[in-house]
C-alpha positions as CSV (number, residue, x, y, z in Angstrom):
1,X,9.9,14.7,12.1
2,X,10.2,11.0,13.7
3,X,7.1,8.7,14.1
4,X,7.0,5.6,15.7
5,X,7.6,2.7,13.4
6,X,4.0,1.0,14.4
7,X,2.7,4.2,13.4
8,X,4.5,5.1,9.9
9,X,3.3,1.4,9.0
10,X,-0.4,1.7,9.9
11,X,-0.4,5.2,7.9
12,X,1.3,3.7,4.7
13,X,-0.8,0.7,4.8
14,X,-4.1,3.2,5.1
15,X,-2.8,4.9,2.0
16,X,-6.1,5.3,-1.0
17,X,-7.2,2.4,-2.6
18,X,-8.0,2.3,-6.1
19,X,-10.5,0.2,-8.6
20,X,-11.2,-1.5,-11.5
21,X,-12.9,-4.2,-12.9
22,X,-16.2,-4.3,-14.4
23,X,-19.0,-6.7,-15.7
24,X,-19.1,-4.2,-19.2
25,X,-15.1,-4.6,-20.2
26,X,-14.9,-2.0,-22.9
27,X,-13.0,-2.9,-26.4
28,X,-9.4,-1.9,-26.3
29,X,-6.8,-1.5,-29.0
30,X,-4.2,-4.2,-28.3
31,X,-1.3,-2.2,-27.3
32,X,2.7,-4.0,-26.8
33,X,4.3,-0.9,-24.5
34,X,3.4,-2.3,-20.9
35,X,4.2,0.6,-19.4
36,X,3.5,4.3,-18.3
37,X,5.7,7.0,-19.2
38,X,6.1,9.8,-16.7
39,X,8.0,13.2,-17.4
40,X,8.5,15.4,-14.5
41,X,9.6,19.2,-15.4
42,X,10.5,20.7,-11.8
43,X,12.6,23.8,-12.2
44,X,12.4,24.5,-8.4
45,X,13.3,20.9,-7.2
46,X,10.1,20.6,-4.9
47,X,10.3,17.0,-3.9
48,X,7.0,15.5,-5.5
49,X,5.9,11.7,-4.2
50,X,3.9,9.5,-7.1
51,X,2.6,6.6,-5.5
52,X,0.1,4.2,-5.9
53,X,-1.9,1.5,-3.5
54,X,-1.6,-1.8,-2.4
55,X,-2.7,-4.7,-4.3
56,X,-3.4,-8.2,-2.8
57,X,-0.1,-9.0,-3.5
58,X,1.1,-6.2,-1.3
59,X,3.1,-4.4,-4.6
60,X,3.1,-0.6,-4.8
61,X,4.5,2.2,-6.3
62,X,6.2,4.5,-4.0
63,X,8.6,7.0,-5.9
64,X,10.2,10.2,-5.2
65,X,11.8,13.2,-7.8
66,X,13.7,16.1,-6.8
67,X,15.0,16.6,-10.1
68,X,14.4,20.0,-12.7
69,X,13.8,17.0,-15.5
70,X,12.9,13.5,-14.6
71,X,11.6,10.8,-16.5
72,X,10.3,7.8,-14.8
73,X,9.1,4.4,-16.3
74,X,6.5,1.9,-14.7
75,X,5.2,-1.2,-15.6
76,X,1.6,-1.8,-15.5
77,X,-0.1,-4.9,-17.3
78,X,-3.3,-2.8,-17.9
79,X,-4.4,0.5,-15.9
80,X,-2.4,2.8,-13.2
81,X,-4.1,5.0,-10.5
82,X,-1.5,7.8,-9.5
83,X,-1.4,9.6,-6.6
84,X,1.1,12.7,-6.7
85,X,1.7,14.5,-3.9
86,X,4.1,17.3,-2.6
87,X,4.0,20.2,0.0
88,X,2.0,22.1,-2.3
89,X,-0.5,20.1,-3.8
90,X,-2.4,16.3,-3.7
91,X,-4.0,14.9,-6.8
92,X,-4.9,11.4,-8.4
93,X,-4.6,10.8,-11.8
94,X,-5.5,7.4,-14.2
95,X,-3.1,6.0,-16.4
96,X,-2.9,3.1,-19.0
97,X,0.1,1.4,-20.6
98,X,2.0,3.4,-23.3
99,X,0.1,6.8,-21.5
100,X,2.9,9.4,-22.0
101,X,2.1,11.6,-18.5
102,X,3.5,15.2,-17.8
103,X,3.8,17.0,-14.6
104,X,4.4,20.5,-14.0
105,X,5.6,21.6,-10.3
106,X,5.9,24.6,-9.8
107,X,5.8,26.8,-5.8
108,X,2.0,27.3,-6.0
109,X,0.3,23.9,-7.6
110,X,0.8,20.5,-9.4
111,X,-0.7,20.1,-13.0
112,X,-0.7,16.6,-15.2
113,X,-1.9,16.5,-18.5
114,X,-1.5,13.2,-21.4
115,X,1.0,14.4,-24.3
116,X,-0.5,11.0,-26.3
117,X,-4.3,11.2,-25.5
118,X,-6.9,14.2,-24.6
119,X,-9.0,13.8,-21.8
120,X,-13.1,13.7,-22.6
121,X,-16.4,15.2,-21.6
122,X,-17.2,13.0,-18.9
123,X,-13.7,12.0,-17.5
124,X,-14.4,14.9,-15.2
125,X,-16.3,12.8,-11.9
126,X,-18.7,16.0,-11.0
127,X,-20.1,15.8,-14.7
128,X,-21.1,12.5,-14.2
129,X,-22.8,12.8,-10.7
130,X,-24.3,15.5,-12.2
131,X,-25.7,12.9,-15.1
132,X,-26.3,10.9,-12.2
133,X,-28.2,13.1,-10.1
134,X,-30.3,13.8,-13.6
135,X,-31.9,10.9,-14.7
136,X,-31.8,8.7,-11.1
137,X,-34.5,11.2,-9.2
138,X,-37.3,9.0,-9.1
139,X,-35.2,6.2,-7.7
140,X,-33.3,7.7,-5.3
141,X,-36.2,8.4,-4.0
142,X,-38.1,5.6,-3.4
143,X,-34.2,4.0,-2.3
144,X,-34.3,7.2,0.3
145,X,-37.9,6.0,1.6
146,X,-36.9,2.6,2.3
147,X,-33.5,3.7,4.0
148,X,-35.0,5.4,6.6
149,X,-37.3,2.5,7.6
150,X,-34.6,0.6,8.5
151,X,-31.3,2.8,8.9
152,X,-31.1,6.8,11.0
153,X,-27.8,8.6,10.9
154,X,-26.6,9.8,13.9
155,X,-25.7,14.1,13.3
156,X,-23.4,13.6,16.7
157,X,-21.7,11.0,15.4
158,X,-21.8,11.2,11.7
159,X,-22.6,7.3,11.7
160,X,-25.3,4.9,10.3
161,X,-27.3,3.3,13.1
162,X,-29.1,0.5,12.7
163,X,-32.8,-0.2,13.5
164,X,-32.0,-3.3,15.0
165,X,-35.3,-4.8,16.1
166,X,-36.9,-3.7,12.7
167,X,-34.4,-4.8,10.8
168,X,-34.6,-8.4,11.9
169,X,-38.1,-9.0,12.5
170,X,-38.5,-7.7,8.8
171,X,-36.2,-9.5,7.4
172,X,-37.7,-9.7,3.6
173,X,-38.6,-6.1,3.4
174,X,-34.7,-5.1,4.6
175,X,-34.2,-7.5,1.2
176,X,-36.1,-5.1,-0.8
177,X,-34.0,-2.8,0.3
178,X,-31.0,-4.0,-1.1
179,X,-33.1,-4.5,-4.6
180,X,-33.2,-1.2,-4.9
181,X,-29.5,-0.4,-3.8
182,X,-28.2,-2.9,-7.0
183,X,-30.7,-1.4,-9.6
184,X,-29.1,1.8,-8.3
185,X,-25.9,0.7,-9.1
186,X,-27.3,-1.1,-12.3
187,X,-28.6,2.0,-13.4
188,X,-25.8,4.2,-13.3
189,X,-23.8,1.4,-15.1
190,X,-26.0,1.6,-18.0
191,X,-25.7,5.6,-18.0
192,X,-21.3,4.8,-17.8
193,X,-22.2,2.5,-21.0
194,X,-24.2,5.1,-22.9
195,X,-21.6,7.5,-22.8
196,X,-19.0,5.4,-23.7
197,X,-20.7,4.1,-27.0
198,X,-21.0,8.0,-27.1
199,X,-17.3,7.9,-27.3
200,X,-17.5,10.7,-24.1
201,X,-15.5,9.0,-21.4
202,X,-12.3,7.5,-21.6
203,X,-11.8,3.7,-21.5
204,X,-9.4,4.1,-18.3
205,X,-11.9,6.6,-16.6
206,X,-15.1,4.5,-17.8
207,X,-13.2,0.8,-16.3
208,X,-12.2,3.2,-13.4
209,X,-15.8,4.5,-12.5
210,X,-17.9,1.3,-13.0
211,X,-14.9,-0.1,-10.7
212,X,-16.1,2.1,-8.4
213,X,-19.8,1.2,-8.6
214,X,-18.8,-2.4,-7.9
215,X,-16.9,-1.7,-4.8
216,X,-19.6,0.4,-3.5
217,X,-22.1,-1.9,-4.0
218,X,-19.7,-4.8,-2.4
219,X,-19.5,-2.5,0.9
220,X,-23.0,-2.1,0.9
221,X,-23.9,-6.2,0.9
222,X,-21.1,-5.8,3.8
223,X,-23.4,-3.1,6.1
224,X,-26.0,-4.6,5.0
225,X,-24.6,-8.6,6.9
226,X,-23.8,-6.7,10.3
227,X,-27.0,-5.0,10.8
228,X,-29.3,-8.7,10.2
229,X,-26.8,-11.2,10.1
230,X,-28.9,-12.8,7.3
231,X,-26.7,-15.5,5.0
232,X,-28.3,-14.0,2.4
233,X,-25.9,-11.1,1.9
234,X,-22.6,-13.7,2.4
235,X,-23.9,-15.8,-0.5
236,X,-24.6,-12.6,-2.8
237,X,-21.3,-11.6,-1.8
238,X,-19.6,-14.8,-3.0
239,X,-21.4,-14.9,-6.4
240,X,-20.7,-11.4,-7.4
241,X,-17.4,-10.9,-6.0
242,X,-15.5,-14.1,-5.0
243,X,-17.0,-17.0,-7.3
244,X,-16.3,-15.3,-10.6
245,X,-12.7,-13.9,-8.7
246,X,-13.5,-10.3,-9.8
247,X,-11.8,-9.4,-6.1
248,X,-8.8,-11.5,-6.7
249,X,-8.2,-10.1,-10.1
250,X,-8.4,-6.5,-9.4
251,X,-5.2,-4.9,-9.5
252,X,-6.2,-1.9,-7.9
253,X,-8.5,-2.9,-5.2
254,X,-7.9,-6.4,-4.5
255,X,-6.4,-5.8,-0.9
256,X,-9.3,-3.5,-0.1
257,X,-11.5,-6.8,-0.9
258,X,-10.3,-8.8,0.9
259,X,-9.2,-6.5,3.8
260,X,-12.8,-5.0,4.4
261,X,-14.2,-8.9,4.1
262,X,-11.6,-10.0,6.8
263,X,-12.1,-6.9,9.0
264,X,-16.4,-6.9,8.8
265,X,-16.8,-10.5,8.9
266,X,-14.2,-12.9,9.6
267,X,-13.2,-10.7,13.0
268,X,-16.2,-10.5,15.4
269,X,-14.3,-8.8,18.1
270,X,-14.1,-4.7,17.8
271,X,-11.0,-4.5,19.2
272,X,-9.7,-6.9,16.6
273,X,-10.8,-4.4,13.9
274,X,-8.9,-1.5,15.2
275,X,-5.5,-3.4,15.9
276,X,-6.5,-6.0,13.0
277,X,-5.6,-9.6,14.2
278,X,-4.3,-11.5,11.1
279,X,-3.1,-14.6,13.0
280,X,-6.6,-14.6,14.1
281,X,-8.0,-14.0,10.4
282,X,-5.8,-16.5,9.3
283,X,-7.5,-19.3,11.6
284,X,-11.1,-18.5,11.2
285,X,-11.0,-18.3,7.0
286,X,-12.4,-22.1,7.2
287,X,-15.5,-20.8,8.3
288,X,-16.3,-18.9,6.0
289,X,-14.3,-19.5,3.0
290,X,-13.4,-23.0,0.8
291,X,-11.4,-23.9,-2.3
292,X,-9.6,-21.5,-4.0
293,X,-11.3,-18.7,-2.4
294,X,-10.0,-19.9,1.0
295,X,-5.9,-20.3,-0.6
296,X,-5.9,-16.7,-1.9
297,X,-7.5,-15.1,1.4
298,X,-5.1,-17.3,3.8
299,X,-1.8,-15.6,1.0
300,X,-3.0,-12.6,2.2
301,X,-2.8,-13.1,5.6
302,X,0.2,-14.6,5.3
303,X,1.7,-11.4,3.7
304,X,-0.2,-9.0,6.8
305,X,1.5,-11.0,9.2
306,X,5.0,-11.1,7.4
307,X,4.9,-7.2,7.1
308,X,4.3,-6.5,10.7
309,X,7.6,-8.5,11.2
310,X,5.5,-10.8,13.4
311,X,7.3,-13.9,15.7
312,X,4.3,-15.8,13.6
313,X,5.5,-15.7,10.3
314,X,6.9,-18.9,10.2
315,X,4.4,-20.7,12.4
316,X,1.7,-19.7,9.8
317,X,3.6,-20.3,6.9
318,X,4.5,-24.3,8.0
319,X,0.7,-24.1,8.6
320,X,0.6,-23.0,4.6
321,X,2.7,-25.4,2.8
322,X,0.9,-28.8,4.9
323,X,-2.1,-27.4,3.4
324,X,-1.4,-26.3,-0.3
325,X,1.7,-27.6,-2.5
326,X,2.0,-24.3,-4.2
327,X,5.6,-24.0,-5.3
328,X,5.3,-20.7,-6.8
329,X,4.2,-19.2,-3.7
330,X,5.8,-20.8,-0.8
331,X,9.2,-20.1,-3.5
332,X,8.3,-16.4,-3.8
333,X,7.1,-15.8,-0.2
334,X,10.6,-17.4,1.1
335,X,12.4,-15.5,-0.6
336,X,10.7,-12.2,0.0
337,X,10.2,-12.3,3.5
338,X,14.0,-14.2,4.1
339,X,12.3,-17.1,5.6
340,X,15.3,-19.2,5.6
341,X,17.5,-16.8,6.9
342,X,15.1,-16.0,9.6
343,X,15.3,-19.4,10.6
344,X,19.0,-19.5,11.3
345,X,19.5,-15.8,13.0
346,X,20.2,-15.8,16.8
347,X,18.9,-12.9,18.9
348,X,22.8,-12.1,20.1
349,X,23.5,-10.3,17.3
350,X,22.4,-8.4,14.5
351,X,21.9,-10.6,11.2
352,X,21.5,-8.9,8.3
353,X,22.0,-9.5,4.0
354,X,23.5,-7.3,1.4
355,X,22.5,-6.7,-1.5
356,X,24.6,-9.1,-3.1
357,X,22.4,-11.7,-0.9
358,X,25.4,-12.6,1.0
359,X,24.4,-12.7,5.1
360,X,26.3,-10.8,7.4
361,X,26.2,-9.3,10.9
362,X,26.4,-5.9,12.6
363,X,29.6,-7.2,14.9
364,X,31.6,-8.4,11.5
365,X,31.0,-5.5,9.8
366,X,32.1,-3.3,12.5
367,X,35.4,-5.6,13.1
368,X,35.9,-5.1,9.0
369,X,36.3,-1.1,9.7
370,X,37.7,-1.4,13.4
371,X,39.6,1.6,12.5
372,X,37.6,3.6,10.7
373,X,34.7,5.9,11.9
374,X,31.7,4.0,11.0
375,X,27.9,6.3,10.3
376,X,25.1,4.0,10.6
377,X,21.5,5.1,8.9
378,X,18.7,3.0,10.2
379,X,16.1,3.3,8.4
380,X,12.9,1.8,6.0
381,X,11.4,1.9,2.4
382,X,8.2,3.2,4.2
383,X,9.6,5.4,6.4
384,X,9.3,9.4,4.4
385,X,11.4,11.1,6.8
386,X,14.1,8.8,6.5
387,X,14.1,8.9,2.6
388,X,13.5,12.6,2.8
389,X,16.9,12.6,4.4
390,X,18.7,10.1,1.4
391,X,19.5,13.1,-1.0
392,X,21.7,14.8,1.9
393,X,23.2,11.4,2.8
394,X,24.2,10.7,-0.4
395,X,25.9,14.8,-0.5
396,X,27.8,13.9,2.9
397,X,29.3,10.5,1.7
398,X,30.5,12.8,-1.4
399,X,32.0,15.4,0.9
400,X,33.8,12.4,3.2
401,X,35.0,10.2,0.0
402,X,38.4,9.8,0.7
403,X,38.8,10.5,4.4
404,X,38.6,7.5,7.1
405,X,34.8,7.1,7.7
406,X,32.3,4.3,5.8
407,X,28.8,5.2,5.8
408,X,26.4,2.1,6.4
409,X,23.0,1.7,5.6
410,X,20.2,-0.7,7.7
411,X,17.1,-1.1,6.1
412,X,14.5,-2.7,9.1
413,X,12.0,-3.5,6.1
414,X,10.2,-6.8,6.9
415,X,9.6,-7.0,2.8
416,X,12.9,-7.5,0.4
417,X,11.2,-6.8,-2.7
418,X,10.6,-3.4,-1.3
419,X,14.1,-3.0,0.2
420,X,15.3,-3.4,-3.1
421,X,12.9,-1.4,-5.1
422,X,13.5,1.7,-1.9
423,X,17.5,1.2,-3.5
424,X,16.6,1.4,-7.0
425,X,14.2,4.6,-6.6
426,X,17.0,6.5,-4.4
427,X,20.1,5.2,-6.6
428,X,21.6,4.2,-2.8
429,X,25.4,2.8,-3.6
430,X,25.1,-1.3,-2.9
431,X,28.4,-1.1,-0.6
432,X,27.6,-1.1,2.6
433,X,23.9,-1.3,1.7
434,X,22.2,-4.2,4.5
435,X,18.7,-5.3,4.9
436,X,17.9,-6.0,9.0
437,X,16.9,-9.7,9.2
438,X,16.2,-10.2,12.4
439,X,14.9,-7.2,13.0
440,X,13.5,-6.6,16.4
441,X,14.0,-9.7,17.7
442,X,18.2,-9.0,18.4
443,X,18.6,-7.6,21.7
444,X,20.9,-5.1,20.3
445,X,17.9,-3.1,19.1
446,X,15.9,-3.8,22.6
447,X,18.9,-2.3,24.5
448,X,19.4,0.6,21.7
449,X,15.3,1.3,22.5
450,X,15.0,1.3,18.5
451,X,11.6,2.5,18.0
452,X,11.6,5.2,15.8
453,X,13.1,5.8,12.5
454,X,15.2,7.7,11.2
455,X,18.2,6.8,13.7
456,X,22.1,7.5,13.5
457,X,24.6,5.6,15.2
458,X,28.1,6.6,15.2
459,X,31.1,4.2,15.8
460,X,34.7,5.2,16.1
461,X,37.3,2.5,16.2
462,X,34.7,-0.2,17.2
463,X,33.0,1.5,19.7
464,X,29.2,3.0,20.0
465,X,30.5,6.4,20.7
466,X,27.0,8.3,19.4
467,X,23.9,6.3,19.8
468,X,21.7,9.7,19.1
469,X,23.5,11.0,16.1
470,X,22.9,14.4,13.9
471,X,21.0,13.3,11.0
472,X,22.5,14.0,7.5
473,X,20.1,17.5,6.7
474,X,21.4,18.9,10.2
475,X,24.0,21.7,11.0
476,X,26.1,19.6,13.2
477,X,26.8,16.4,11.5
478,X,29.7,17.7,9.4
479,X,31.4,19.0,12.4
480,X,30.5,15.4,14.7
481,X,31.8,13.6,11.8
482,X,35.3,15.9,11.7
483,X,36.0,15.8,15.4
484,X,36.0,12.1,15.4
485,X,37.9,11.8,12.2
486,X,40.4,13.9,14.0
């Protein structure tokens, strides 16, 4: 399987969000192990993915075991929503520090289960629609009545359509409207409350539902702005959300915020919401946002743009530091996004750092082995086919140790932190281990048409003598490698 790079990104960045965060923050036992314990008993070696989301700060998990026993450590100040995933089976599971998790794979399914805490009544999400459904009747009703006044749903389409005149010459009324929608909300919160007192939900599962209740209601507010364009929903918006910083805070669902905020009202232009324009974004915050409100929505930005490996990186982020003299940031963002070294890098050749931080390029390295057969792996932290491949990479470099042939790997990450962390979570070797800086901007990757990922290159004494190379799972590549080793 190969996708195109622009592709693979779009789909990883679309990965689930999760949520947390609540105006209720239920009593916790204060507890010094920051960090989630995962044990994973595999006996068939299934490869099983546990991943996670992206927060505002654009961190994730993004793991992968192919071991019978694995144990895995992560760091989490507070909750973790898991997502764990394999050719058999998808599920979602909610941690909290010092949880001890155990997952069974097997050929058929996936099962978790907590070997220091057992799950409650109402930690199962149909049981508490169900309680839902129960006691909200009467409400949902009269919420139902006023909906259709104002809103039809399209059965061709599957999508909410507006009654636009009657929306906007009955302004006040659509208001009531979204009365009802937060006592709707508030009333299920105060069902989520009862229950816990009740000691029947879990205090990860009760942060995680009214979490979701608050997001909800946030998207609603949104719909609510594009079908009047009445103020009145930005300002409600600001107070419940942005004012008290319950969006910036969330570790979970800080980046679907912000990103739903940018995309719904800071972009007017449709065809800015499908190919989402964060230079764009970036420029029109003013409007709508000031203060700190405005900083933390134009670091966001910043980080879209620097992941899409975009020529505007550094035009936006001198635009940043004459603005705010935030050390921490513009410290942190420079060094994770190799601003500097960005700065310097020529589109004649290919730049690139090791992992020792020291800056290199594609031409020195291949001078270095001019005698050796070199196997270059291009490749990304979010690509899954190419990481899918490292386990049989790492076997080949075993079978050639010894014999006249260096195996080099290219990283075209835009993001080091990840780089680093993709290392880590495969246990690559750090020889020969490079991160692409100036990645595609080099015309050596124009003229080599690199726009899908994995890709093998094969060099034999300094010359591109395979620019289409067997990748490390195929038949052929033993024998490729061996006739030019010959």
């Amino acid at each position: 399987m190969i996708l195109k790079i622009s592709q693979m990104k779009t789909c990883f960045i679309s990965v689930l969000l999760f949520f947390i965060i609540s105006c209720y923050s239920p009593k916790k036992e204060i507890v010094k192990n920051n960090t989630v314990t995962i044990i994973v008993k595999n006996q068939k070696k299934i490869k099983t993915s546990i991943g996670s989301g992206i927060n505002r700060n654009h961190n994730k998990i993004n793991i992968s075991s192919t071991k019978a026993t694995d144990t895995i450590t992560l760091k989490t100040s507070d909750y973790l929503k898991l997502y764990i995933k394999n050719d058999n089976s998808f599920t979602s599971v909610l941690c909290k520090k010092a949880d001890t998790l155990l997952i069974n794979v097997d050929s058929i399914s996936t099962k978790s289960s907590f070997l220091n805490r057992q799950l409650k009544k109402y930690d199962s999400l149909p049981l508490i629609n169900e309680l839902y459904k129960a006691n909200l009747k009467q409400h949902i009703l009269a919420y139902n009545k006023v909906f259709k006044k104002f809103i039809k749903f399209d059965k061709t389409t599957n999508n909410l359509v507006p009654e636009t005149n009657i929306i906007k010459s009955n302004l006040k009324d659509f208001r009531n409207l979204d009365s009802l929608t937060h006592k709707k909300f508030e009333l299920k919160k105060e069902i989520l409350n009862k229950i816990y007192k009740q000691d029947l939900i879990s205090d990860v599962n009760y942060v995680h539902q009214v979490s979701l209740l608050n997001f909800k209601y946030f998207t609603s507010l949104i719909r609510s702005y594009k079908f009047s364009h009445d103020s009145y929903y930005i300002k409600k918006i600001n107070t419940l959300y942005f004012n008290n910083r319950l969006a910036f805070n969330d570790p979970f669902i800080s980046y679907g915020y912000l990103n739903s905020f940018i995309i719904n009202i800071v972009l007017i232009d449709e065809k800015e919401k499908i190919n989402i324009d964060y230079q764009k974004a970036y420029d029109n915050l003013d409007y709508h946002l000031k203060n700190k409100k405005l900083k933390l929505f134009k670091q966001f930005c910043l980080h879209q743009i620097a992941k899409s490996n975009n020529n505007f990186t550094n035009n936006y982020f001198e635009k940043y530091k004459k603005e705010y003299n935030d050390s921490s940031f513009i410290k942190s963002f420079t060094n994770r996004y190799l601003i500097n070294e960005k700065k310097i890098s020529t589109a004649d050749k290919v730049d690139l750092i090791g992992s020792n931080s020291i800056t290199t390029n594609l031409n020195d390295i291949i001078k270095k082995h001019k005698n050796k057969t070199l196997y270059i792996d291009f490749w990304a932290s979010w690509c899954y086919p190419c990481r899918n491949e490292m386990p049989e990479s790492k076997k080949l470099m075993k079978e050639f140790e010894g014999k006249n042939i260096e195996f080099i790997y290219i990283s075209i990450d835009s993001d080091k932190n990840e780089w680093i962390k993709a290392n880590k979570e495969d246990d690559l070797s750090q020889k020969n281990n490079f991160l692409a800086i100036n990645y595609p901007s080099s015309i050596f990757y124009d003229e080599l048409k690199l726009q899908t990922i994995p890709r093998y290159l094969i060099y034999s004494k300094g010359k591109l003598v395979d620019r289409n190379a067997p990748r490390p799972s195929s038949t052929q590549i033993r024998k490729t490698l061996d006739n030019y080793l010959k």
